[in-house]
Biotite code that builds the C-alpha atoms (Angstrom):
import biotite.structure as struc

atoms = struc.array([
    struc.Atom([0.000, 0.000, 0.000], chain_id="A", res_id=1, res_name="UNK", atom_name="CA", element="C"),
    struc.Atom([1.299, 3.049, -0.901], chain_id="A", res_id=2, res_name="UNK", atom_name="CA", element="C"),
    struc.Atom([2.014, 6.021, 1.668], chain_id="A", res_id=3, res_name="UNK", atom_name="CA", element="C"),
    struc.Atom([-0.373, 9.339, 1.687], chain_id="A", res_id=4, res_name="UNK", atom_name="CA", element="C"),
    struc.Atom([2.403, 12.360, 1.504], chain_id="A", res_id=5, res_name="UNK", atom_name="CA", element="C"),
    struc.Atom([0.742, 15.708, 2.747], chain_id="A", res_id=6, res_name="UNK", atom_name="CA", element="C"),
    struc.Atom([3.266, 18.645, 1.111], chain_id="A", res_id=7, res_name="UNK", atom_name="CA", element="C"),
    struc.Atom([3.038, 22.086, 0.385], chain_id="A", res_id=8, res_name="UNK", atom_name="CA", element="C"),
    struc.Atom([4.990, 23.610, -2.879], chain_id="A", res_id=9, res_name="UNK", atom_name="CA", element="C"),
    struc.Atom([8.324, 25.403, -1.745], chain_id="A", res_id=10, res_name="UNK", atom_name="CA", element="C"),
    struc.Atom([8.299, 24.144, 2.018], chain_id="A", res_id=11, res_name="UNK", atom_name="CA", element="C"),
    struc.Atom([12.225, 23.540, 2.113], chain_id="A", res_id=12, res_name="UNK", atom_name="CA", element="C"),
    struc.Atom([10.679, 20.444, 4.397], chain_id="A", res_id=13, res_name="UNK", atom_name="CA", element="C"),
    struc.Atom([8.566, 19.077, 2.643], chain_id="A", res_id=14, res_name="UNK", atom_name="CA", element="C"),
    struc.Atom([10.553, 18.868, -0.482], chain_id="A", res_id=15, res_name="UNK", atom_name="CA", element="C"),
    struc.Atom([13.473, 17.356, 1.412], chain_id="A", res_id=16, res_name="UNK", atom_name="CA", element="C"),
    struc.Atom([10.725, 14.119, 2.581], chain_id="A", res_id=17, res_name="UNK", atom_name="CA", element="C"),
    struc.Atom([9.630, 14.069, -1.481], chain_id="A", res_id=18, res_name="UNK", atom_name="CA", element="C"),
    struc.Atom([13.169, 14.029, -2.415], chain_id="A", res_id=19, res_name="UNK", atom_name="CA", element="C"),
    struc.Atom([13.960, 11.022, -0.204], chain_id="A", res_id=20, res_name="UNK", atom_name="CA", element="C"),
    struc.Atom([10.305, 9.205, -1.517], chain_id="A", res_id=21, res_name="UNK", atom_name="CA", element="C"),
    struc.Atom([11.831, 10.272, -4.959], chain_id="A", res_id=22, res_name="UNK", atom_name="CA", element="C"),
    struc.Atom([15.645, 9.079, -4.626], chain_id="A", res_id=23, res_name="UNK", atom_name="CA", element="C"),
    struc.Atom([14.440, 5.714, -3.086], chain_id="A", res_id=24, res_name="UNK", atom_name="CA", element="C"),
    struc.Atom([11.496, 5.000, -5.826], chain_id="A", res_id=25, res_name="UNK", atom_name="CA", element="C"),
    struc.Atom([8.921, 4.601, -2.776], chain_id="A", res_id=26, res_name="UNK", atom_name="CA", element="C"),
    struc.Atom([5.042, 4.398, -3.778], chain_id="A", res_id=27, res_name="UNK", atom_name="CA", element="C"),
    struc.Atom([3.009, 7.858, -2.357], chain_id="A", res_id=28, res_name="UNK", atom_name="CA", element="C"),
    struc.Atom([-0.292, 9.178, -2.625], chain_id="A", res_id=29, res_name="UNK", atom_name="CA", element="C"),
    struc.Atom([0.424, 12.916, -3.637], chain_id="A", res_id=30, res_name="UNK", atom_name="CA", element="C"),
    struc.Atom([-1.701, 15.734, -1.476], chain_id="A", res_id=31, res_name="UNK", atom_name="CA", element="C"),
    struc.Atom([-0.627, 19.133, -2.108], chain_id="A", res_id=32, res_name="UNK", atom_name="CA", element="C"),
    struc.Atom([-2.270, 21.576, -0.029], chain_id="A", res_id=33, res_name="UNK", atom_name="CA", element="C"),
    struc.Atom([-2.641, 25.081, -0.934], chain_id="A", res_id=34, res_name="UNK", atom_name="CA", element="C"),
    struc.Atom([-2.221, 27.318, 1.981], chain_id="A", res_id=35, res_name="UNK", atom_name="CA", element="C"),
    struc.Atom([-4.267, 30.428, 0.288], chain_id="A", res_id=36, res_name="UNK", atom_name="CA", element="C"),
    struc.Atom([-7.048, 28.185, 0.860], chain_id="A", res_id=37, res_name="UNK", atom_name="CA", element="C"),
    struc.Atom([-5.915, 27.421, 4.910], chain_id="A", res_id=38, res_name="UNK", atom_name="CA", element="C"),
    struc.Atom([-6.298, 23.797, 3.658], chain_id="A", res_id=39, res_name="UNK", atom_name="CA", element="C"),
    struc.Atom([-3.170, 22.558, 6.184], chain_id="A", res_id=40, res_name="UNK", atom_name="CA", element="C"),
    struc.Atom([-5.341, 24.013, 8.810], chain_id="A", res_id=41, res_name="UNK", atom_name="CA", element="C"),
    struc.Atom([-8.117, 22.205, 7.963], chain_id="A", res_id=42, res_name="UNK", atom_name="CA", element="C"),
    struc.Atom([-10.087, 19.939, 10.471], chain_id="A", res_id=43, res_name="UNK", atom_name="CA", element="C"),
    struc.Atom([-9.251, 16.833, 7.985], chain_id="A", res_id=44, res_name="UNK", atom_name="CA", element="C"),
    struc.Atom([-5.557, 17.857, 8.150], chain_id="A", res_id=45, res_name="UNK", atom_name="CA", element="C"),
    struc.Atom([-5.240, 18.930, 11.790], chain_id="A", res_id=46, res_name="UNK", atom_name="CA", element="C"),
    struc.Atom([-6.674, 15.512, 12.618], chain_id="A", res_id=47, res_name="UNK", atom_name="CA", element="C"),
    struc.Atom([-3.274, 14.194, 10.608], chain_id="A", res_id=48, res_name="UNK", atom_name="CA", element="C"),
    struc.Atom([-0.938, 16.860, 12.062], chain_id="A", res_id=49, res_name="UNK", atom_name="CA", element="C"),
    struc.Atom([-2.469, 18.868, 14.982], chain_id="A", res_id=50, res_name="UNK", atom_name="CA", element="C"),
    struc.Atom([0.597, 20.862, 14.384], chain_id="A", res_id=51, res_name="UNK", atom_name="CA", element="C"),
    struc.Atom([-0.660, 22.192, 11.102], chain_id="A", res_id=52, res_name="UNK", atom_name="CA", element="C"),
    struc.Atom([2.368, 21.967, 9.252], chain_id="A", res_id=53, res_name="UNK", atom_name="CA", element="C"),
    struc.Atom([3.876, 20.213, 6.310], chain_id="A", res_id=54, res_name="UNK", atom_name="CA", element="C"),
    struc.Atom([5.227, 17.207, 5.858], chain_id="A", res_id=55, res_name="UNK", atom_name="CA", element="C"),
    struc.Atom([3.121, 14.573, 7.116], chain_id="A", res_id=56, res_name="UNK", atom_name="CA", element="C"),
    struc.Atom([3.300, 11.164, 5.952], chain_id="A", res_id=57, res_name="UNK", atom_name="CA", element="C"),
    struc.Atom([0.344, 8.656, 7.273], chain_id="A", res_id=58, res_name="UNK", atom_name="CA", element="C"),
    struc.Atom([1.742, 4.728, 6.871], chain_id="A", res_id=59, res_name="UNK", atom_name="CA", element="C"),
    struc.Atom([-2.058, 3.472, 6.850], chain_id="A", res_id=60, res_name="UNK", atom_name="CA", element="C"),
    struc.Atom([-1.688, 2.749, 10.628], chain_id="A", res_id=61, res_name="UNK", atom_name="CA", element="C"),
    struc.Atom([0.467, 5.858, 11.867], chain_id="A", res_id=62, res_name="UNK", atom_name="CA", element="C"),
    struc.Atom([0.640, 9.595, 10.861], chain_id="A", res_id=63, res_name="UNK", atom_name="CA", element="C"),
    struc.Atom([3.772, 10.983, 10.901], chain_id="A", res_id=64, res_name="UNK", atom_name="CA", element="C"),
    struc.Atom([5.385, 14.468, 10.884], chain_id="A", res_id=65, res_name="UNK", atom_name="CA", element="C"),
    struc.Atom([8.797, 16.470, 11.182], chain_id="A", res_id=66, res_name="UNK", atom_name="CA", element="C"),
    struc.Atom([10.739, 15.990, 7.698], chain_id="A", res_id=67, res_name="UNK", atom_name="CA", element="C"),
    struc.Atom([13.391, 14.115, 9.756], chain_id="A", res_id=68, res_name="UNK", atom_name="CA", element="C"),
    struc.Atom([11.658, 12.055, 11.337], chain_id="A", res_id=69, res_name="UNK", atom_name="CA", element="C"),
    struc.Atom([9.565, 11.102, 8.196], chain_id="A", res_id=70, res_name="UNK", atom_name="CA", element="C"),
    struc.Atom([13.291, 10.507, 6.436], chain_id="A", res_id=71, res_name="UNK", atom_name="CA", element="C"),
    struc.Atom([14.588, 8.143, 9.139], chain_id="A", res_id=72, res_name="UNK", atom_name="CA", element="C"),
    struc.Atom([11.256, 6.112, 9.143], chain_id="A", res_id=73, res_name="UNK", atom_name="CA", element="C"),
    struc.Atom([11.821, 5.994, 5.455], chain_id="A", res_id=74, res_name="UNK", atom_name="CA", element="C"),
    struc.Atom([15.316, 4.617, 5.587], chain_id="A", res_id=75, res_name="UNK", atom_name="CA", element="C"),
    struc.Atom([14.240, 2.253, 8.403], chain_id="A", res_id=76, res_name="UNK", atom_name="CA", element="C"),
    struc.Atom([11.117, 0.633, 6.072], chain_id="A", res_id=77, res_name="UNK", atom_name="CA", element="C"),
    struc.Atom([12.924, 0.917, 2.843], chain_id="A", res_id=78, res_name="UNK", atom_name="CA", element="C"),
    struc.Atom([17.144, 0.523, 3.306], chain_id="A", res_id=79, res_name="UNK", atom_name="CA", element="C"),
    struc.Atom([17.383, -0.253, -0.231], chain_id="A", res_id=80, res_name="UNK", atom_name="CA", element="C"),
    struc.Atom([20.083, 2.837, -1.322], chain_id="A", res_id=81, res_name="UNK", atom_name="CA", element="C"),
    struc.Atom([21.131, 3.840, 2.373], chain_id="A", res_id=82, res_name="UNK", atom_name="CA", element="C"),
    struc.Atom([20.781, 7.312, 3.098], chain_id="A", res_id=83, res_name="UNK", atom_name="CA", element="C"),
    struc.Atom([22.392, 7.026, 6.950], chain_id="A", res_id=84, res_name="UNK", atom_name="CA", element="C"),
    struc.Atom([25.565, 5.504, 6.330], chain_id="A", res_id=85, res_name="UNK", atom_name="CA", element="C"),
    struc.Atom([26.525, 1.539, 6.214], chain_id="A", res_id=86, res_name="UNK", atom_name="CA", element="C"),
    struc.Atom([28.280, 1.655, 9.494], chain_id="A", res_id=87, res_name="UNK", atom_name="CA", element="C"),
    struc.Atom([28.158, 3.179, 12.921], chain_id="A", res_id=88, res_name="UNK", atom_name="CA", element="C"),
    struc.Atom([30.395, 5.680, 12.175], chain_id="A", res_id=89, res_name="UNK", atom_name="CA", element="C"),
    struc.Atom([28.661, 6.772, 8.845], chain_id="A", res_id=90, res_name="UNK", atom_name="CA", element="C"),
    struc.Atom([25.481, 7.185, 10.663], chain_id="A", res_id=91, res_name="UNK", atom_name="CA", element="C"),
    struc.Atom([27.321, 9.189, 12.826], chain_id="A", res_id=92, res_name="UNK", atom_name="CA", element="C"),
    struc.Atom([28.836, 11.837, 11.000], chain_id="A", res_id=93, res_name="UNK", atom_name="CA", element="C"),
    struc.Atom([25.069, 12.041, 8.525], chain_id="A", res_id=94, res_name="UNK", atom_name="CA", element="C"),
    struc.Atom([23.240, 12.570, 11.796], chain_id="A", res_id=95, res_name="UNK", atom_name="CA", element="C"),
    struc.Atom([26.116, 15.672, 13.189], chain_id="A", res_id=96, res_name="UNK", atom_name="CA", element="C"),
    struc.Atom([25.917, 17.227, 9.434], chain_id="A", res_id=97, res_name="UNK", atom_name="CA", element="C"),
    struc.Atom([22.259, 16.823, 9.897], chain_id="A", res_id=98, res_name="UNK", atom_name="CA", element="C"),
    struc.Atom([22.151, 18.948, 12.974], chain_id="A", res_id=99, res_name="UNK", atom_name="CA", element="C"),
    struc.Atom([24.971, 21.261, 11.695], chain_id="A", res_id=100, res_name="UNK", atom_name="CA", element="C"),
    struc.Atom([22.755, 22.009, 8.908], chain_id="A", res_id=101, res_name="UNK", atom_name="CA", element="C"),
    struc.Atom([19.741, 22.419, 11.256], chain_id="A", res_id=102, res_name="UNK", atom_name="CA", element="C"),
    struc.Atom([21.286, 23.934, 14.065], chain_id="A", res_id=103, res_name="UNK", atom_name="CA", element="C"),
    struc.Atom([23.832, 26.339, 12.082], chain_id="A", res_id=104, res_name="UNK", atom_name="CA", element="C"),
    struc.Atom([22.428, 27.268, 8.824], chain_id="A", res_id=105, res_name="UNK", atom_name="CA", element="C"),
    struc.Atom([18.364, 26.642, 8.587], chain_id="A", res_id=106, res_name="UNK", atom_name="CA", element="C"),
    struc.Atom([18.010, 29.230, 11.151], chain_id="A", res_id=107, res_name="UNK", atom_name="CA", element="C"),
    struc.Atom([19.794, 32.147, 9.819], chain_id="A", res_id=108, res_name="UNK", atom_name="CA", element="C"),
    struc.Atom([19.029, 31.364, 6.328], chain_id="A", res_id=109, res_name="UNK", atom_name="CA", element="C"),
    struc.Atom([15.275, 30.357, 6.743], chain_id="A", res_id=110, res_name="UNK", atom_name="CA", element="C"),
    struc.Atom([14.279, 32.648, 9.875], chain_id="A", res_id=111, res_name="UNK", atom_name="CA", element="C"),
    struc.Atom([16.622, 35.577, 8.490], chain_id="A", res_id=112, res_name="UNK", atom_name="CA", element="C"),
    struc.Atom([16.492, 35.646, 4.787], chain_id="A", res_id=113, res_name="UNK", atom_name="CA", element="C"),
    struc.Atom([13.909, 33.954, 3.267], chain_id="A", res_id=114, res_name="UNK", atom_name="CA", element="C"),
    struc.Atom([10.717, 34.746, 5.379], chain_id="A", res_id=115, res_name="UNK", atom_name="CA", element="C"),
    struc.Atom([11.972, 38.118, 5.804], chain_id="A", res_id=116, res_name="UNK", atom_name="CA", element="C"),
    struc.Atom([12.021, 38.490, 2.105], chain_id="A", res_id=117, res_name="UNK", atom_name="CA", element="C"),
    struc.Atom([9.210, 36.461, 0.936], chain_id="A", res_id=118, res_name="UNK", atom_name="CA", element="C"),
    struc.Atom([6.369, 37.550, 3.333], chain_id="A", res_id=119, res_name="UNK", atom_name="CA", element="C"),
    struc.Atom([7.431, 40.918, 2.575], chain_id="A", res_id=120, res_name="UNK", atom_name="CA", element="C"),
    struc.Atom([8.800, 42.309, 5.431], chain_id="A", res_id=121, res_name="UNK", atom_name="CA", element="C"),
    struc.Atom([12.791, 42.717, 4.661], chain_id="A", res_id=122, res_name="UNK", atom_name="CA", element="C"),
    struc.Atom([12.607, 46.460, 4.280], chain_id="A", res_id=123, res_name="UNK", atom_name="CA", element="C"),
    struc.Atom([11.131, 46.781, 7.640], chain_id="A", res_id=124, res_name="UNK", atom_name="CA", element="C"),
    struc.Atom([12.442, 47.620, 11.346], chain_id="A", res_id=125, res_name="UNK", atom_name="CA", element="C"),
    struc.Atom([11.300, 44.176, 11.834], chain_id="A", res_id=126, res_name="UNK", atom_name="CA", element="C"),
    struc.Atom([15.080, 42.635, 10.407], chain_id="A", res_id=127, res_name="UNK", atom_name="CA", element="C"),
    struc.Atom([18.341, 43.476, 9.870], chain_id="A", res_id=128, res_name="UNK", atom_name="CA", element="C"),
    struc.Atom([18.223, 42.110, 6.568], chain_id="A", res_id=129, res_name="UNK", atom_name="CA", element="C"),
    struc.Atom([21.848, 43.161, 6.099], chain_id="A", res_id=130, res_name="UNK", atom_name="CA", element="C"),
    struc.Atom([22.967, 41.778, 9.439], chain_id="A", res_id=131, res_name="UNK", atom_name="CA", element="C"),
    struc.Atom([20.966, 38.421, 8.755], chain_id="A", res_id=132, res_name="UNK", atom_name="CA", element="C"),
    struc.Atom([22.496, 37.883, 5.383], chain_id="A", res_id=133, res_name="UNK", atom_name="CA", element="C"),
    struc.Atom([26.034, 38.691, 6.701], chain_id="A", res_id=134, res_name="UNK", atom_name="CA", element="C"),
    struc.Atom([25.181, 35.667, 9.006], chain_id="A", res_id=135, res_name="UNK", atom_name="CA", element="C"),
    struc.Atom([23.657, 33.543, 6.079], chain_id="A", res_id=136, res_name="UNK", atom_name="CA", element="C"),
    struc.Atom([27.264, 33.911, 4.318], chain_id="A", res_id=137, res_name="UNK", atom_name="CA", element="C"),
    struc.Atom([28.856, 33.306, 7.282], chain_id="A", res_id=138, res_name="UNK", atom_name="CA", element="C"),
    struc.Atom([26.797, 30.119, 8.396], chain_id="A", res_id=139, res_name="UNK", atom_name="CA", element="C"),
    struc.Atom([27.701, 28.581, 4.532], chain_id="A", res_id=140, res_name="UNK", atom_name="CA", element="C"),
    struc.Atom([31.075, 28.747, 5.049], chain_id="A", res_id=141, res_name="UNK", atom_name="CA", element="C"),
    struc.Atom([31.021, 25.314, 7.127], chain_id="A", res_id=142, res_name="UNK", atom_name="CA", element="C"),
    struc.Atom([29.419, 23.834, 4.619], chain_id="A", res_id=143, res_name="UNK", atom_name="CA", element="C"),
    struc.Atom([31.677, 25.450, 1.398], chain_id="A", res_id=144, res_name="UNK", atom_name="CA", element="C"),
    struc.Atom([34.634, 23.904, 3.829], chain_id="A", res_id=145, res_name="UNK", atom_name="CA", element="C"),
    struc.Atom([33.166, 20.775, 4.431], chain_id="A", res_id=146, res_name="UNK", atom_name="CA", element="C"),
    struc.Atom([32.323, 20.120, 0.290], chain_id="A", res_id=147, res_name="UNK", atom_name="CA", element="C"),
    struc.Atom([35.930, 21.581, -0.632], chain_id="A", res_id=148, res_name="UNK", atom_name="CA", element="C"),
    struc.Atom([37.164, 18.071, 1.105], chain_id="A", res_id=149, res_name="UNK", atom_name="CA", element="C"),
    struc.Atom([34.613, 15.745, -0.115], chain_id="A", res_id=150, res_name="UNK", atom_name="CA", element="C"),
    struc.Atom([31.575, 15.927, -2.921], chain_id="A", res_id=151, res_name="UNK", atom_name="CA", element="C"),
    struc.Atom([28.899, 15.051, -0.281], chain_id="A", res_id=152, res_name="UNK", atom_name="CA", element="C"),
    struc.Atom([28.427, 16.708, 3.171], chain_id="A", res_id=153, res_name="UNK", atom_name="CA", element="C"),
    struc.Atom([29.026, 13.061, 4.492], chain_id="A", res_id=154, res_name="UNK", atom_name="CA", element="C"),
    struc.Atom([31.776, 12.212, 2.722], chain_id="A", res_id=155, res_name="UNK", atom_name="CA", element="C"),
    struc.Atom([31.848, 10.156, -1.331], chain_id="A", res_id=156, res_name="UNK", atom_name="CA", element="C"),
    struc.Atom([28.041, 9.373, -0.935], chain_id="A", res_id=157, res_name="UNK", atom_name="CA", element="C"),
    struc.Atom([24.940, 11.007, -1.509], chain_id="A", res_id=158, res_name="UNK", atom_name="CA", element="C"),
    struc.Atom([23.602, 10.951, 2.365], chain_id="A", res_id=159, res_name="UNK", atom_name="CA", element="C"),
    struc.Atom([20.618, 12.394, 4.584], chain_id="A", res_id=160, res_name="UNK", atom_name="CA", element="C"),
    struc.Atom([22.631, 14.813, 5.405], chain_id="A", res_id=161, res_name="UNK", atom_name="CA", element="C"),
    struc.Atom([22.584, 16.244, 1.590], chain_id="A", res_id=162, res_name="UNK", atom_name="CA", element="C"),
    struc.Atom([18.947, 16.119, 1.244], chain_id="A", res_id=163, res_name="UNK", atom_name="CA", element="C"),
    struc.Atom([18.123, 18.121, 4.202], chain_id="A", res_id=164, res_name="UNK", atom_name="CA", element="C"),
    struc.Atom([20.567, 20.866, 3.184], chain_id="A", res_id=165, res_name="UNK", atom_name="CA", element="C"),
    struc.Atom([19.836, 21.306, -0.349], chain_id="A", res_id=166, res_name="UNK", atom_name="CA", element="C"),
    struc.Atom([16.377, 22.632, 0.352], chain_id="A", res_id=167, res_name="UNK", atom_name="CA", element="C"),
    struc.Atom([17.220, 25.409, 2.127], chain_id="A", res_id=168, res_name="UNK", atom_name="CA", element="C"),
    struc.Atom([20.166, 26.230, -0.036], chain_id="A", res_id=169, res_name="UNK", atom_name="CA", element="C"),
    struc.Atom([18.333, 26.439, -2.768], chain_id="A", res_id=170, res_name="UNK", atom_name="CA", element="C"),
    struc.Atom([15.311, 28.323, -1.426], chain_id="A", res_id=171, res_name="UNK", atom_name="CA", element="C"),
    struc.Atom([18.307, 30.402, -0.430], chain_id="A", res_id=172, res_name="UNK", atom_name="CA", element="C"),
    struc.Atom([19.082, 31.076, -3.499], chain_id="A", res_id=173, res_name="UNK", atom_name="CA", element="C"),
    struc.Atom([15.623, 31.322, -5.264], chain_id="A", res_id=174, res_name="UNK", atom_name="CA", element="C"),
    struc.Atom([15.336, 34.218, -2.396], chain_id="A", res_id=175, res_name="UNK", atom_name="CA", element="C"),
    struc.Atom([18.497, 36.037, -2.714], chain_id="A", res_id=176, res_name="UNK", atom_name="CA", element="C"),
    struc.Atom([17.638, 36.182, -6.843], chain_id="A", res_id=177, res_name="UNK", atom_name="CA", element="C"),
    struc.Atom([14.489, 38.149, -6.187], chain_id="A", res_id=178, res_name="UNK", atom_name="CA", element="C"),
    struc.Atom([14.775, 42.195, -7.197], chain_id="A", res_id=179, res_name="UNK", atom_name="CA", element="C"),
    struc.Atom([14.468, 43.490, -3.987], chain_id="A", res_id=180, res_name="UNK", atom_name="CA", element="C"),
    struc.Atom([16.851, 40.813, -2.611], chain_id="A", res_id=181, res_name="UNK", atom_name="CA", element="C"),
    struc.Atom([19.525, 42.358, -5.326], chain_id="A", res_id=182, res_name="UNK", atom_name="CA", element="C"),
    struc.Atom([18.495, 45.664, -4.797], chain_id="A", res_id=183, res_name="UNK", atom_name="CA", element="C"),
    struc.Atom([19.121, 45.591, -1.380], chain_id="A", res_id=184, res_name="UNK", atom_name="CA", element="C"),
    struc.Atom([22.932, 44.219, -1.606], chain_id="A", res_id=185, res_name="UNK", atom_name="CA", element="C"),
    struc.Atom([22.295, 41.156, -0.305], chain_id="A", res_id=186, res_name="UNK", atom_name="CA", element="C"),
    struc.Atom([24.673, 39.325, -2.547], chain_id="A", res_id=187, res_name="UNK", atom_name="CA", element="C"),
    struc.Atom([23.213, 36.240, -2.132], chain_id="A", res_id=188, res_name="UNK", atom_name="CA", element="C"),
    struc.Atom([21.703, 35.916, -5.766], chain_id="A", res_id=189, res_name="UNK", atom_name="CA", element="C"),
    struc.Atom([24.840, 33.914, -7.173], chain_id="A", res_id=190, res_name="UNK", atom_name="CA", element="C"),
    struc.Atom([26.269, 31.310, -4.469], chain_id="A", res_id=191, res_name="UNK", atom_name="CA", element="C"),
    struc.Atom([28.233, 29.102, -6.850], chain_id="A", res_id=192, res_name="UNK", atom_name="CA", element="C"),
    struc.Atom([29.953, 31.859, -7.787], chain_id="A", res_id=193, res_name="UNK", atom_name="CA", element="C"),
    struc.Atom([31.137, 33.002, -3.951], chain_id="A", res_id=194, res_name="UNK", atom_name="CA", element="C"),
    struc.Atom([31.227, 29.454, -2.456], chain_id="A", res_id=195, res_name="UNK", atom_name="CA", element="C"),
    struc.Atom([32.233, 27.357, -5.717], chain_id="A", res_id=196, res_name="UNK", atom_name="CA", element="C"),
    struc.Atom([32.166, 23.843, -4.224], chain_id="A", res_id=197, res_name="UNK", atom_name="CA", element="C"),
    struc.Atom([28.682, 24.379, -3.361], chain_id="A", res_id=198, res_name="UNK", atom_name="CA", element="C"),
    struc.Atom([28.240, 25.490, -6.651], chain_id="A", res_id=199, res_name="UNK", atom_name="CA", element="C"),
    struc.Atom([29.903, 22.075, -7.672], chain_id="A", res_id=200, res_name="UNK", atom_name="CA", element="C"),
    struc.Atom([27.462, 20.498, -5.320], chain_id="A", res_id=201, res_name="UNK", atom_name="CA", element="C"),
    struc.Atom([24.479, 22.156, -6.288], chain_id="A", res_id=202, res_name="UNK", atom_name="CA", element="C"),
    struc.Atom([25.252, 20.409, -9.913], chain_id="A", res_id=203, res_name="UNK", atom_name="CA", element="C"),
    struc.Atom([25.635, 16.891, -8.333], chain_id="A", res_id=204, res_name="UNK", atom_name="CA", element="C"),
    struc.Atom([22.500, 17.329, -6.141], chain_id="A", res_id=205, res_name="UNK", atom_name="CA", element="C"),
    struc.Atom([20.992, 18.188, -9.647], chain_id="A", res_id=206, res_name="UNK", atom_name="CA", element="C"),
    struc.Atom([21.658, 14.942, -11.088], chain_id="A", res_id=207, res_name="UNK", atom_name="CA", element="C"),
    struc.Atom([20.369, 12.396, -8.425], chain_id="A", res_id=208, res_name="UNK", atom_name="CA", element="C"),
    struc.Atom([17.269, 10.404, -9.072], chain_id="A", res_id=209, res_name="UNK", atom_name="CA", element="C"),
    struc.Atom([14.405, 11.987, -8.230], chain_id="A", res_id=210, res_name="UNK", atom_name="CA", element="C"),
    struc.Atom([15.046, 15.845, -8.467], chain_id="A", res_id=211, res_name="UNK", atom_name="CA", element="C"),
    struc.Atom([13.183, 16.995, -11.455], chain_id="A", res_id=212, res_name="UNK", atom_name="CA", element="C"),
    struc.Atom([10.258, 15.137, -9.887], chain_id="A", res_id=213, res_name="UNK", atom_name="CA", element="C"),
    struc.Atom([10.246, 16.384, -6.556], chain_id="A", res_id=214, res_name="UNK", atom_name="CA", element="C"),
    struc.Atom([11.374, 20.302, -7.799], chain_id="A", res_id=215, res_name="UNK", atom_name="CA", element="C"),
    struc.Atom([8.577, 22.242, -6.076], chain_id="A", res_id=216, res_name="UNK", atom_name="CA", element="C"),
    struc.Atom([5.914, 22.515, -8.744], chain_id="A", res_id=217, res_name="UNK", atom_name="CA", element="C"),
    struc.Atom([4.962, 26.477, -8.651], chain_id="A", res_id=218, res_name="UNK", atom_name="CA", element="C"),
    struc.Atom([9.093, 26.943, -9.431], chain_id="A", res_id=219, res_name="UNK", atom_name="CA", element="C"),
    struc.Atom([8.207, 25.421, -12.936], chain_id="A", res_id=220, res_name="UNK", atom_name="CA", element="C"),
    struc.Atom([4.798, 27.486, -13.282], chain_id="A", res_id=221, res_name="UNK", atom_name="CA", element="C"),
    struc.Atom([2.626, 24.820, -12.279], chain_id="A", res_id=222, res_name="UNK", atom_name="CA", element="C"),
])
């Protein structure tokens, strides 16, 4: 039986579950909700995720939310092309890039940048837009490091760790392209070109099975 996936188009979390559904050629029942319509805080939904937030995934006996969590459950049910590592000490260093990414680059980027600039309120006393994407530049640097050593964040392999920091890199950069991102100075609307082994990553990421189909559908006009 396949799984019912509850997403919303652009949520850096919910594209990171459908990438790892995608990459491991698991079976899903697609429900995108529109939020214009409130439809993720919906009775129906609510009684799926009280939280009222995307991802959730129900199994058919258990509904379950937090991207993470969704992607270990995943790897747990469905091993087949490991994305936690073969050993202990693989699983080790996917989980600490995992909550390097989370703990040292969602929050600056996500909280900082994107919401700011999105939801329209970078050009208010609400943010230091220019102090938050000093931060953002400085919070990639761990990662531009890490990738200048090996091609994934977790060494030669395409890991966990990967899929849960390409989302907000790239929403990153969909962001920092916007005309009143590049009219403000942000100088985030051309990462490969400041932090070039991202850049080099960004093109591997590209090529893994599953991207085109999991690329956030309102980013190709649909």
């Amino acid at each position: 039986m396949a799984y019912d996936f509850y997403w919303i188009s652009g949520s850096p979390n919910a594209w990171r579950t459908m990438l790892t559904l995608e990459y491991k050629g698991i079976a899903y029942n697609s429900h995108r909700l529109d939020p214009s319509k409130g439809e993720h805080k919906s009775d129906a939904y609510l009684a799926i995720n009280p939280r009222g937030k995307v991802p959730a995934l129900h199994t058919g006996t258990t509904a379950i939310h937090e991207s993470i969590a969704i992607i270990a459950m995943l790897e747990q049910a469905h091993p087949e092309k490991p994305l936690f590592g073969e050993t202990a000490d693989q699983a080790g260093l996917v989980w600490q890039r995992i909550f390097e990414t989370i703990n040292y680059t969602r929050d600056p980027v996500e909280d900082g940048i994107v919401r700011p600039l999105f939801q329209g309120y970078a050009q208010t006393d609400r943010v230091d837009i220019h102090e938050n994407a000093k931060i953002a530049r400085q919070s990639l640097q761990w990662i531009e490091d890490t990738l200048a050593q090996t091609p994934y964040l977790a060494g030669e392999t395409l890991s966990a760790a990967d899929i849960c920091a390409i989302t907000t890199l790239k929403v990153l950069e969909r962001a920092g392209q916007r005309p009143d991102a590049i009219e403000l100075g942000l100088n985030l609307h051309d990462i490969p070109k400041h932090f070039p082994a991202i850049g080099r990553w960004f093109a591997r990421m590209e090529q893994m099975p599953g991207w085109d189909a999991a690329l956030p559908p309102h980013w190709k006009g649909q």
